[in-house]
N, C-alpha and C positions, 0 to 999 in steps of 0.2 A: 198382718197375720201374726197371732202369737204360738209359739211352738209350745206343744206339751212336752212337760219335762217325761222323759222318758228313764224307766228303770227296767232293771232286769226282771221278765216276767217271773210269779209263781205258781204261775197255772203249773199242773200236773202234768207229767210227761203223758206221753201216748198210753191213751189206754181201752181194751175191750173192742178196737179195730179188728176188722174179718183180714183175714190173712191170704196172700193170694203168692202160690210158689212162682219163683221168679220166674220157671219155663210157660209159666201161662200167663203172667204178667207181660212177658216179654212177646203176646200173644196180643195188644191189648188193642194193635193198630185195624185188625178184623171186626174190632165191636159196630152194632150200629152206629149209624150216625145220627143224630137231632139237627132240629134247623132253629138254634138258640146263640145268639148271638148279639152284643150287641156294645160299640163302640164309647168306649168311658177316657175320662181324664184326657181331655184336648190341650194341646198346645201347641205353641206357637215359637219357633228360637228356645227349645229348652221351657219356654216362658210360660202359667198362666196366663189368660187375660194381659198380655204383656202390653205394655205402654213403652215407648218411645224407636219402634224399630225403623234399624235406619241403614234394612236391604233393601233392595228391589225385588227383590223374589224370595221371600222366606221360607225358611224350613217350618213343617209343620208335622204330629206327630197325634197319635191315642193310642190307647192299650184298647183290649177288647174283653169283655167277661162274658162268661158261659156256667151254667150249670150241668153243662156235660161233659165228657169224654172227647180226647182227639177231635177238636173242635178246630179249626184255621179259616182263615180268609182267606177268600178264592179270587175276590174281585172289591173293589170300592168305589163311591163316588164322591166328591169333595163340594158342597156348595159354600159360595162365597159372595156374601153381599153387599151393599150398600146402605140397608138399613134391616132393624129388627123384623120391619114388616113385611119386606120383600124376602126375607130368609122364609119366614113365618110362613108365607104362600109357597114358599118350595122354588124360590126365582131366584136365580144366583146373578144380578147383572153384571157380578166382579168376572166371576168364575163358577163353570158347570164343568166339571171335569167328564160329566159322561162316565158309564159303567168303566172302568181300569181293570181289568183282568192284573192281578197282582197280589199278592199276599205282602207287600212293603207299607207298614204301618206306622214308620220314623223316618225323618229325614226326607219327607213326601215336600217335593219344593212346588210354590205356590208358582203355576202357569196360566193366569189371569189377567184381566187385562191393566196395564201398565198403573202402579198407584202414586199417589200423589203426595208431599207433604203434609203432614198432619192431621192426615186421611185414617175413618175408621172403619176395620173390615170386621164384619159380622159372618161364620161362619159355622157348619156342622159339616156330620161326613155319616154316611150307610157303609154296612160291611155285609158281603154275601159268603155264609160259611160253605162250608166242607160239600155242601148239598145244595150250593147255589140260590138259596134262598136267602132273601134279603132281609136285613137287620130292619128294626125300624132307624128314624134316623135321631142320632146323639143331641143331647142336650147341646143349645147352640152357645158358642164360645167367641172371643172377639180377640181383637189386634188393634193397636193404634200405629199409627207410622210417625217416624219422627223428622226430623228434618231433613229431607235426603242430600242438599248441597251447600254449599258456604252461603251461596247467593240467595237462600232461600228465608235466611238470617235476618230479620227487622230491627234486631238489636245489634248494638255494639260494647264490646267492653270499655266497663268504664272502672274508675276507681273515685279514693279522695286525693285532693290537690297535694296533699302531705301523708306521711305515712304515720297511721295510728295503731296499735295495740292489736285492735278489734274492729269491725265498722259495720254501720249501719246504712243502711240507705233507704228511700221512700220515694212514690210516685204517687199522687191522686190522678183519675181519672172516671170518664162517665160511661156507664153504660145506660146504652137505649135499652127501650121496653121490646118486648120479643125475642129474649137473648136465645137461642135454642141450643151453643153450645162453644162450652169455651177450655180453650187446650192450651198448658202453659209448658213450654220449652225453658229450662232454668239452667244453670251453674253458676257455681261460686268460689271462688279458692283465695285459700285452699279450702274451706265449710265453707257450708252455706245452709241457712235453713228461709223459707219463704214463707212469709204470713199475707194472706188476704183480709182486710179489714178488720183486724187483732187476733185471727185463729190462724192458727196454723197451719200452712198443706202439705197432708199427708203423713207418715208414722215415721221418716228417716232419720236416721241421726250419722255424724258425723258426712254426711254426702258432700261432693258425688262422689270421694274413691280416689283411692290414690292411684296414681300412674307417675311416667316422667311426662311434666307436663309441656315440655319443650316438643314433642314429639305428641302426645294424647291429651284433650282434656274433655270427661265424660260430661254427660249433662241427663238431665232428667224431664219425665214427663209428665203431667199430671193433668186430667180432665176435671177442672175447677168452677164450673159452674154455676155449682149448689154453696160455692161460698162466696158469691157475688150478689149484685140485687140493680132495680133500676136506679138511676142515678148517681151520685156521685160514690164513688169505690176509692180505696189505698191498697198500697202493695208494698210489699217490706222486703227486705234481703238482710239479713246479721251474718255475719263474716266473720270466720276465726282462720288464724295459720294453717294448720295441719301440718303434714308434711312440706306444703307450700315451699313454708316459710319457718326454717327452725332456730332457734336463736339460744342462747346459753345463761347469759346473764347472772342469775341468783341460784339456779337451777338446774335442775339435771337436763341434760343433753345425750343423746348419743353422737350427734354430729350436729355441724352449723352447717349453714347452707339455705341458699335461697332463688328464689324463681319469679320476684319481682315484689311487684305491690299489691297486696289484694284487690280482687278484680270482679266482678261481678256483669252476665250476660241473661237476658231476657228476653224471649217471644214469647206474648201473649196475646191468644189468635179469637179474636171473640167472634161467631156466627150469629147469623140474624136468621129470625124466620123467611121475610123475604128471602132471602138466598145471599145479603151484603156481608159482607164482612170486614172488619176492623182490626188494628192492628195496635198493639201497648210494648213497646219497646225502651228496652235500657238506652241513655241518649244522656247529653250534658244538660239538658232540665232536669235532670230526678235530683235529689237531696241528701247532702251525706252527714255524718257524726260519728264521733269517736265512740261512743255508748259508753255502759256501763262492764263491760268485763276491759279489765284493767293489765288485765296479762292474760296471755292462754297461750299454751305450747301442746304439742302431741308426746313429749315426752314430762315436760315439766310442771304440767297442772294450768289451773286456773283459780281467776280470780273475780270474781264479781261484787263491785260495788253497789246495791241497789239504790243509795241516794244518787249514782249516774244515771240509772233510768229514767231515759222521756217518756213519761205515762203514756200510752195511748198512740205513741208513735205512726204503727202502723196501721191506724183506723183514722180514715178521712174526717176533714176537719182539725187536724193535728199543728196548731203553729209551728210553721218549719221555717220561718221568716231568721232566727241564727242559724240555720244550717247553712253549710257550704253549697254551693253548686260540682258536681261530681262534672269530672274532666275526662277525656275518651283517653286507656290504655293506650301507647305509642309501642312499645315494645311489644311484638307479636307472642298470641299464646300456639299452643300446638292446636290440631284437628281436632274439630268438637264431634264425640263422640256419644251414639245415644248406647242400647239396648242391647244389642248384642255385641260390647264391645265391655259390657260390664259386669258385674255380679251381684247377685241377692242383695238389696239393701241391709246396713246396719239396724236393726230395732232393736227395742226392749225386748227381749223373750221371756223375762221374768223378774219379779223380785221376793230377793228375802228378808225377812226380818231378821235381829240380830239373835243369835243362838245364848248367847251371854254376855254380859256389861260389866266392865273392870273398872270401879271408880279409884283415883290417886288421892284422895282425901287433901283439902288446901292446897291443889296445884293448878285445878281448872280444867285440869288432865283427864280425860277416859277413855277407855280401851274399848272396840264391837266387836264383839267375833262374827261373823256371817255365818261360819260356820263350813264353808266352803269356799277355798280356793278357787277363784273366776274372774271373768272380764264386768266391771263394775263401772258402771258412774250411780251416785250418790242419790238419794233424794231425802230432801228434809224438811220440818217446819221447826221455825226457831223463835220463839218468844226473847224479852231482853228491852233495854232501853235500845235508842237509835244510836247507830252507828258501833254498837258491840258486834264482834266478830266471833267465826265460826272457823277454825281451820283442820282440813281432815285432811291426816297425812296416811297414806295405805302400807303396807304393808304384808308380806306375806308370811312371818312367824313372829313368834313373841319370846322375849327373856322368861327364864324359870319366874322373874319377878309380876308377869302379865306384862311389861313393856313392852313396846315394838320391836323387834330386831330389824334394821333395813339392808342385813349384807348379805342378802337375796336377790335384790332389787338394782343393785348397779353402782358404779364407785361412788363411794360417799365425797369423794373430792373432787367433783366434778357435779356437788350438787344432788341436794333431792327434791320429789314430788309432792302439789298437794294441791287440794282448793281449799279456797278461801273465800265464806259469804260473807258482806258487814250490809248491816241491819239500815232500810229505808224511813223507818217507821218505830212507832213503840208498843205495834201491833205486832200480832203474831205472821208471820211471814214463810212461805213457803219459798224453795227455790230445786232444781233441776238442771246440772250444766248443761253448756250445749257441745262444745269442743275439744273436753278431754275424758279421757277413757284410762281405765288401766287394770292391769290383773293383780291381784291382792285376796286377801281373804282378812285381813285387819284394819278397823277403820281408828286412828288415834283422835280422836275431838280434843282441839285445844280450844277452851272459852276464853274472849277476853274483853274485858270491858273498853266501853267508849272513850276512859280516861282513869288513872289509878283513882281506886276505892268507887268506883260508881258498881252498882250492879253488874255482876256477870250474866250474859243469857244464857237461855235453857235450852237445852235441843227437846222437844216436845215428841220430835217421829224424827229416825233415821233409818232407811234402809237401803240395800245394795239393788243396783236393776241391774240385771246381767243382760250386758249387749253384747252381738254377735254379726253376722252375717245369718239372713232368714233363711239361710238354704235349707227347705225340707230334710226329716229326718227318714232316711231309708235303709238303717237294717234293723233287728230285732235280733236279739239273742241273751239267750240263759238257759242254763247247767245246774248239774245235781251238787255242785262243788262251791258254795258262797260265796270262797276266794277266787275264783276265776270270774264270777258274777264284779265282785270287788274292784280285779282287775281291768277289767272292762271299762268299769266306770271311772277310773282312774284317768284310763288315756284317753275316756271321752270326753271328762271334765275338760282335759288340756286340749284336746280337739275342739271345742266349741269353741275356746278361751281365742283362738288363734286363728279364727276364719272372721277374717274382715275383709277388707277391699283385696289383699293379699292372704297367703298362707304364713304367719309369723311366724318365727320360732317362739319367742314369748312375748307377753302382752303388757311389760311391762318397759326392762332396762333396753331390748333392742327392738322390735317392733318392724324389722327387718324381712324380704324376702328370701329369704337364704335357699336355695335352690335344692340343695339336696332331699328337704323334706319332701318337695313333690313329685319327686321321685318311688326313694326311699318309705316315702310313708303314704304315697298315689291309691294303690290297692289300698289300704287300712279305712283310712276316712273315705274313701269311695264308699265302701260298706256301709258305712255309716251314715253319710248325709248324701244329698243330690248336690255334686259338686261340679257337672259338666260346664258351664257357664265360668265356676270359680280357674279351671284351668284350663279354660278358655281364655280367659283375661290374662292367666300366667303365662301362657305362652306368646298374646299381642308382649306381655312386658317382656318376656325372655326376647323377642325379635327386637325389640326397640332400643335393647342393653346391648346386643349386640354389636360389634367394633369393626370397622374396616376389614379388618385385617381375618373376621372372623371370629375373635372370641368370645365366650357367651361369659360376663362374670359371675361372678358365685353369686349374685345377691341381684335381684330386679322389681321392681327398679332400683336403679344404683343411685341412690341419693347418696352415697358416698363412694371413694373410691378407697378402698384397700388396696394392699402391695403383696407381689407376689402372690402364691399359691393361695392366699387368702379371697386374691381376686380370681386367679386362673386354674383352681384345684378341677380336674377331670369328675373325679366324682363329683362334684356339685354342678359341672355344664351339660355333664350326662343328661340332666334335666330335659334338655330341650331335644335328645330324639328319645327319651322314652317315656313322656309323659304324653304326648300324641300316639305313641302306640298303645299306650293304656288306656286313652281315651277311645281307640278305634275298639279296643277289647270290649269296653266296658257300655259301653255307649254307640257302637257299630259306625263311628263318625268320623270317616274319609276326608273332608275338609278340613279339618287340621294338618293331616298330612300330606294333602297336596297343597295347600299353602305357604308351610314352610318348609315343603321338601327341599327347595333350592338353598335356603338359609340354614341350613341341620348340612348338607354337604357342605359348607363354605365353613362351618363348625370344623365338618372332620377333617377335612385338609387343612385346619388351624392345626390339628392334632398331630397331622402327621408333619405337620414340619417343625412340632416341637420331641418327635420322636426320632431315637435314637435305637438301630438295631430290633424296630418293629415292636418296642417298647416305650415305655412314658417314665419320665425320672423323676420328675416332682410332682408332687398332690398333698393332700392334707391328711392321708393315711386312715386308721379306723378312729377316728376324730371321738374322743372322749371313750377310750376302750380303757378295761381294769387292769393296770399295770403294779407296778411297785410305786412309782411317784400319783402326788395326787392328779385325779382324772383332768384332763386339757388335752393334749399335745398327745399324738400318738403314739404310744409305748411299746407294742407288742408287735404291730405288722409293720412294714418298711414302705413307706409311702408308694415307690413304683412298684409292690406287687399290689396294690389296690388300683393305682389311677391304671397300667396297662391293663387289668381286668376291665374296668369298663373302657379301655380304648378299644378292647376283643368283643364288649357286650353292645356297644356304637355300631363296630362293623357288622355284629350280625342283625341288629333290628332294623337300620340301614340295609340290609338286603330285605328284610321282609317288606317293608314299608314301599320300596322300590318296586315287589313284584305287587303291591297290594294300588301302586297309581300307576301301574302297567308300565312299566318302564324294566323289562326283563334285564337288557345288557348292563344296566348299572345294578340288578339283585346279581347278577353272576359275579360284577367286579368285586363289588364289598361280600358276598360270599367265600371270593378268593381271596380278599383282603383280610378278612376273619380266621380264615384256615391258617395263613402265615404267622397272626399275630398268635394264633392258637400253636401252632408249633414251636414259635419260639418261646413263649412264656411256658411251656412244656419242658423245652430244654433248660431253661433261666432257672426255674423258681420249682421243679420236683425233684423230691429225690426218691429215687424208687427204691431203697433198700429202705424208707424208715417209714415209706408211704405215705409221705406228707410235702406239702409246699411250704417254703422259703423259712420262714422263722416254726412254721409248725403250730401257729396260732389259730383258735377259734376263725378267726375272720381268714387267713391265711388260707386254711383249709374248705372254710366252707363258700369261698367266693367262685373257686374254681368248679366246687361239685355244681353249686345252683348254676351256674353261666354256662355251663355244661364244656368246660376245658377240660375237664380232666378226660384220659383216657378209659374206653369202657373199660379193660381191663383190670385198671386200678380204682375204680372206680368203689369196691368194696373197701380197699384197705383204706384211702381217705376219710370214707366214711368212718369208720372203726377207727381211724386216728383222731377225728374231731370227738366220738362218742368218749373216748380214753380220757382225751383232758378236759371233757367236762366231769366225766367221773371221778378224776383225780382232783378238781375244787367241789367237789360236794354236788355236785349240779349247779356251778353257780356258771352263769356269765361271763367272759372277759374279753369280749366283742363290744365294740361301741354303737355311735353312732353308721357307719359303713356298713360293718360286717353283722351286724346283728340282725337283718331283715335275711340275710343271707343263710345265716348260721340256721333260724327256723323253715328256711325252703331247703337246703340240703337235708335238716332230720327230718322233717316232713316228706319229699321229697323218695329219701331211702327208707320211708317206713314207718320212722325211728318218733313219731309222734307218743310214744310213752317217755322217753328222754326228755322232751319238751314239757311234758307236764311235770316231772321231776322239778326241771330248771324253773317252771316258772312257780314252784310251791314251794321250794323254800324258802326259807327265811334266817339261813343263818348268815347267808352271806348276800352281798350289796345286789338289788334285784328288785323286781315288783314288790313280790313277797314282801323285802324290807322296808321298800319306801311306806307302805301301808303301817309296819310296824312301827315306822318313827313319826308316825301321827301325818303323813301326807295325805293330803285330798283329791291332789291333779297331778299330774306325772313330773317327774321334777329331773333336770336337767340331767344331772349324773347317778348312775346307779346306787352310789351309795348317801345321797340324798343330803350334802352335806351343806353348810350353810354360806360358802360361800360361791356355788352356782341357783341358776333360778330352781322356784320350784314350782312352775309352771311353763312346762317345754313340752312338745310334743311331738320330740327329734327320735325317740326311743319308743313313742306306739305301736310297731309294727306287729306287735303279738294280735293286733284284731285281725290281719289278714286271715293267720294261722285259726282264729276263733271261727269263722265265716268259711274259709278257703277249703281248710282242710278238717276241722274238729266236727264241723257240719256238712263240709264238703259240698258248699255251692260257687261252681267256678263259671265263667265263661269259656264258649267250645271256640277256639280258634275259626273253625269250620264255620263258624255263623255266629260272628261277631255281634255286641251288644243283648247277648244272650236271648240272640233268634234260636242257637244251639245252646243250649246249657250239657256243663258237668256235673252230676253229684257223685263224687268218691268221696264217701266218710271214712274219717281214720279214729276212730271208737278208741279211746283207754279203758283200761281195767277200774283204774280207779271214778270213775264217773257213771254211773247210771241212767244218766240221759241227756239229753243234747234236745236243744230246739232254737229254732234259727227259722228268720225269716229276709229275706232281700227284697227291695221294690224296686226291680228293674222296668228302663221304659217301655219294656212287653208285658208286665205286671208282673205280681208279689208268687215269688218264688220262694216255696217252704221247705224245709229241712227237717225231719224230726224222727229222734234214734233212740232206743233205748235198749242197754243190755241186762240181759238177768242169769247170773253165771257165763253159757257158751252161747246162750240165745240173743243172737242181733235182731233187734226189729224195725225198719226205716220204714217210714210212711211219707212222703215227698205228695206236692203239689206244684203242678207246671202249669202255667198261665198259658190260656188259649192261644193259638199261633205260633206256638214253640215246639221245639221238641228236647229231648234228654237222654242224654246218655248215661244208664245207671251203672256203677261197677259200688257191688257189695264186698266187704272187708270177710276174708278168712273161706268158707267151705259153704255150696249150696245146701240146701235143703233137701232129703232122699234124694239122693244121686242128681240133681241139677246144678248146673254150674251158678256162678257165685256174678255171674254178668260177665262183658257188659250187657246191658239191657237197653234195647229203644222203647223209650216213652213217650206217648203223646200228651195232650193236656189234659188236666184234671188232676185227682189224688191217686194215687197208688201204693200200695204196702208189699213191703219185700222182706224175707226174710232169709235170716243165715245164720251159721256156727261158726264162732273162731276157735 
């Protein structure tokens, strides 16, 4: 599936809505009821139509739509079948759940009878509203199962008897007449891509996903039928590194490191009409080669020679009589994992043509702009004699000359990236990698002939395919204000650039999981895209990085090991209890955190035995904040007044988490554990005659309002401390990475959402604002956008919460997680005129939409059937009515007020 590129709407704000005073809105639960209802968007683990699941009992989930008012499900019933046709007659022989009295429409677990490996389930589900009258029933939806045990595996890994580059492998085999359906179980590492009789199966790229593969290795599913035939069939597997296997050589690197030889495992499970079925497994008969990509790395590029190509390889009848015989893996891989152990495949989501062409006149040389800064692999067709070369080195800025700059991109002395095609033919030739990716927005084309003075060749078509992770796009939003429209688009570029198998910081020199974003940046791209699945996987990695002793390191998986606080920084392990409470917020999903509840304790008590008087000493501080030296290392706040805040913001989510998997005496402990660490960093780090914490810095002050340490009491003059020294730099920022998500939930927070639009519209100093102004596309590593960090990072996003949370004011209610309860409190500026804002939560698309005209607020909100809302309007009701809160039911409603 390809995503639409999404932009800031220009539809017009609200307008010519009937207006209804909040005291009779707040009236709206008395309306009639209708009996309209009717169950949409099924799924299955998060999943569409998912392929390869590999529970026993899966989670299953719909939204429901209504063209009425306070509309809810009273009761459901869930059929579940064995084929189309027995759904079709209303015969569930998996599963009949029977009428359920229950308004629970997520996370509904399948209680059916027992399934089977690579079994397919056929399913729909009725909803009875408000008035007990039954829905018709949903468009019918399905499930594949994936392998549920080791033993259930026909294949074994295998590899080449020698280590090559890249590899290839091939199997012929026959299928009988009556094939009625055939399911392939695949992996490959570190890539793999699988062709059926020279097509390709399926849209993914770069698969299955990175993990530590010592401990996970994912695998994929695919129902392949329709590229099979009677008779004699081929089956193909190409293998590149990845992360696998990362190696240095000519090349950029970020680390070396490896996890064997490449490997390749295959079930391929073919059905017969009679009811037989057969089996096509990896095994020491399949046939291996070195191919034709001659290098490939995850960081360092690739390289394809197409005179190495064996034509036809993977289509039957193929001389494979020089290939080697493939030998069985010895050395063990980790747990083959399908479906819900994974995330949204890598695809194409789009491509651009180049914006403009910079020729170097007599050098071979030319410059593409794409035009946009993003995650890229190439595509191209190349005319030229045989054997002339194509080499595209990326880039992400250019010299005032139109050259490339690459000191964006990572130490030039440790090597740089590229591909490289050489020409099969002295025809015109197309080519598409398969195993390297990178984020860039400059493509340099070096041509070069077969041999000095022969013709150079021509690039005929080049263009960027921006790959990503497919995870659906879920929020909408745009304002009266262009540049905040701008900014948006900013941190989204770099948001998309950075969702692969992991959450990277960037997609180029590190490629890394660095923990604190999913954190730090959880709410922001939550907004944004359907991420539960993606940190789902980060938290299997966060458990699996985990160490004896407890500690979770900064970075998962840890394909490398760093030292000191770069490994063990607090704020970055934070990750692993509060990115399952986010997930519980946002998505209402309790197994994450009774899962690793026992693993997030074994976490804290790492914490407290590297604490010292109920504080933390070392961490990595507000990690790229604006100081006086250039931005890195942190300047302004003292490393243990950041890492004990979150040892204080541990102990309290840890209590909630605790009363939320019924385990009360351990919410009491860490609630009391929370209270001390909150008394003593009270004493440590305030000073109450100047109303500020420890250095008095943006991050300083605003870490204690938002975590809620500060005392009520003082609770104003902090605030008015943090507002002072941003007024005293112009509105600028000088909070980094840490304190910056923080610094906008204290002014939000207190109110102070006109301060925030201050900070985020100017432009004289290092900030959104500026990076737009020095020609960036994607949010770039440090605020003042300089060129020797990336500029493609999306450490510094966290301004979408603020766009979504509070500028539009769609929150999740604690009270009724996964926004079965919603909040809307908008926080309206002066300088804006309208606000519209939309979320697709798993209850359905919850809307936002504001507009001021002098003192007159006007909010018009839509609540998806089976929820409810709690409205609180900004400033003074309407003739003597108060100003909220308000309970809503679903549908649209318009509210209005005076500030």
């Amino acid at each position: 599936m390809q995503l639409p590129r999404l932009r800031p709407s220009t539809a017009a704000p609200l307008r010519g809505k009937a207006l209804l005073a909040g005291a009779v809105a707040g009236l709206a639960w008395t309306l009639p009821l209708q009996a309209a209802l009717a169950p949409t968007d099924l799924r299955c683990e998060y999943g569409r139509d998912p392929a390869g699941i590999d529970v026993p009992r899966p989670r299953l989930f719909w939204t429901l739509s209504s063209p009425d008012k306070n509309q809810r499900q009273s009761a459901y019933q869930i059929l579940a079948a064995s084929s189309p046709a027995l759904l079709e007659q209303n015969t569930g022989d998996l599963w009949d759940s029977g009428k359920v009295d229950s308004a629970q429409s997520v996370h509904v677990e399948y209680a059916g009878r027992a399934l089977s490996s690579s079994q397919q389930v056929f399913w729909k589900v009725r909803a009875w509203d408000a008035a007990n009258e039954a829905s018709p029933w949903s468009a019918p939806a399905r499930w594949t199962m994936g392998l549920l045990s080791p033993e259930d595996w026909r294949g074994k890994w295998i590899c080449a008897p020698a280590a090559t580059e890249a590899l290839l492998l091939r199997k012929e085999f026959v299928v009988r007449t009556n094939l009625a359906r055939a399911v392939a179980h695949v992996s490959g590492l570190g890539q793999y891509e699988m062709f059926l009789n020279g097509a390709k199966v399926g849209e993914d790229l770069l698969a299955p996903g990175w993990t530590d593969y010592d401990d996970t290795v994912l695998y994929d599913t695919h129902e392949v039928a329709a590229q099979l035939r009677p008779g004699l069939n081929a089956v193909g597997l190409a293998l590149g590194n990845g992360m696998y296997h990362v190696v240095r050589r000519h090349r950029f690197a970020k680390f070396t490191g490896s996890f064997g030889p490449l490997r390749a495992m295959l079930h391929l499970r073919l059905e017969y009409v009679d009811g037989s079925v057969e089996t096509v497994g990896t095994d020491e008969s399949w046939r291996v080669h070195p191919g034709p990509v001659t290098y490939n790395s995850i960081y360092g590029g690739e390289d394809y020679d197409a005179r190495l190509n064996p034509a036809g390889w993977s289509r039957p009848g193929f001389g494979d009589a020089d290939w080697k015989p493939a030998v069985a893996v010895v050395r063990p891989a980790g747990t083959l994992r399908g479906f819900t152990a994974g995330v949204e495949p890598i695809r194409a989501i789009e491509s651009r043509a180049p914006a403009a062409v910079r020729d170097f006149p007599g050098t071979g040389v030319s410059v593409y702009d794409l035009g946009q800064n993003a995650s890229y692999m190439p595509r191209l067709r190349v005319s030229g004699p045989r054997g002339s070369k194509v080499t595209l080195v990326p880039a992400e800025v250019v010299n005032p000359d139109g050259s490339i700059q690459r000191s964006t991109m990572g130490s030039t002395n440790r090597g740089i990236s590229w591909w490289e095609y050489t020409k099969a033919t002295d025809e015109t030739e197309s080519w598409f990698p398969q195993f390297y990716y990178v984020g860039c927005r400059y493509l340099e084309a070096r041509l070069t002939p077969p041999q000095p003075g022969a013709p150079l060749p021509r690039l005929e078509s080049l263009e960027g395919v921006i790959v990503h992770a497919s995870a659906a796009p879920a929020g909408e939003f745009s304002c009266s204000d262009p540049l905040l429209n701008r900014i948006r688009d900013l941190v989204r570029w770099a948001q998309r650039a950075n969702m692969v198998s992991v959450l990277t910081d960037c997609p180029h020199r590190e490629k890394l999981g660095w923990l604190e974003q999913y954190h730090l940046n959880g709410p922001a791209i939550r907004y944004e895209f359907d991420l539960a699945r993606m940190f789902t996987k980060g938290m299997n990695d966060m458990a699996e990085a985990q160490l004896e002793d407890g500690l979770v390191p900064n970075i998962a998986p840890e394909y490398t090991r760093f030292q000191g606080p770069f490994r063990a920084a607090a704020e970055w392990g934070a990750a692993f209890i509060l990115v399952p409470w986010q997930q519980y917020l946002f998505c209402g999903d309790v197994a994450l955190l009774k899962r690793h509840y026992p693993a997030m304790k074994r976490y804290f008590a790492w914490l407290e035995s590297r604490a010292a008087d109920h504080g933390l000493q070392d961490g990595l501080g507000d990690w790229f904040d604006l100081g006086p030296n250039k931005p890195g290392k942190a300047q302004l706040t003292p490393p243990e007044v950041t890492a004990s805040a979150f040892y204080f913001h541990d102990a309290l989510t840890l209590s909630r988490i605790a009363q939320v998997v019924g385990l009360p005496e351990d919410a009491r402990q860490f609630a009391d554990k929370a209270g001390v660490i909150r008394a003593r960093y009270n004493q440590r780090f305030f000073d109450a005659a100047r109303g500020q914490y420890a250095s008095g810095s943006q991050c300083a002050n605003a870490l204690p309002l938002a975590m809620g340490i500060v005392e009520e009491t003082h609770r104003p003059a902090v605030l008015a401390a943090l507002v002072r020294d941003l007024e005293s730099r112009g509105y600028a920022t000088s909070a980094g990475d840490i304190g910056f998500r923080f610094v906008l939930r204290a002014l939000a927070e207190g109110g102070r959402s006109d301060v925030i639009y201050r900070m985020l519209t100017q432009e004289a100093r290092p900030g959104y604002a500026w990076m737009l102004k020095q020609g960036a596309t994607s949010l770039t590593e440090s605020w003042d956008a300089n060129l020797t960090t990336s500029h493609n990072h999306f450490m510094l996003g966290h301004v979408t919460e603020w766009f979504y949370h509070d500028l539009a004011g769609i929150a999740p209610d604690p009270a009724g997680p996964g926004f079965k309860k919603i909040l809307i409190r908008p926080q309206p500026v002066r300088e804006l005129r309208w606000v519209k804002a939309a979320y697709h939560s798993l209850h359905g698309r919850i809307e936002s939409e504001w507009q001021l005209e002098g003192d007159r607020f006007q909010l018009r909100v839509k609540i998806p059937p089976n929820t409810s809302a709690t409205i609180q309007l900004p400033g003074q009701g309407v003739a003597g009515t108060p100003a909220g809160p308000f309970q809503a039911g679903s549908g649209e409603h318009v509210f209005q007020s005076r500030l």
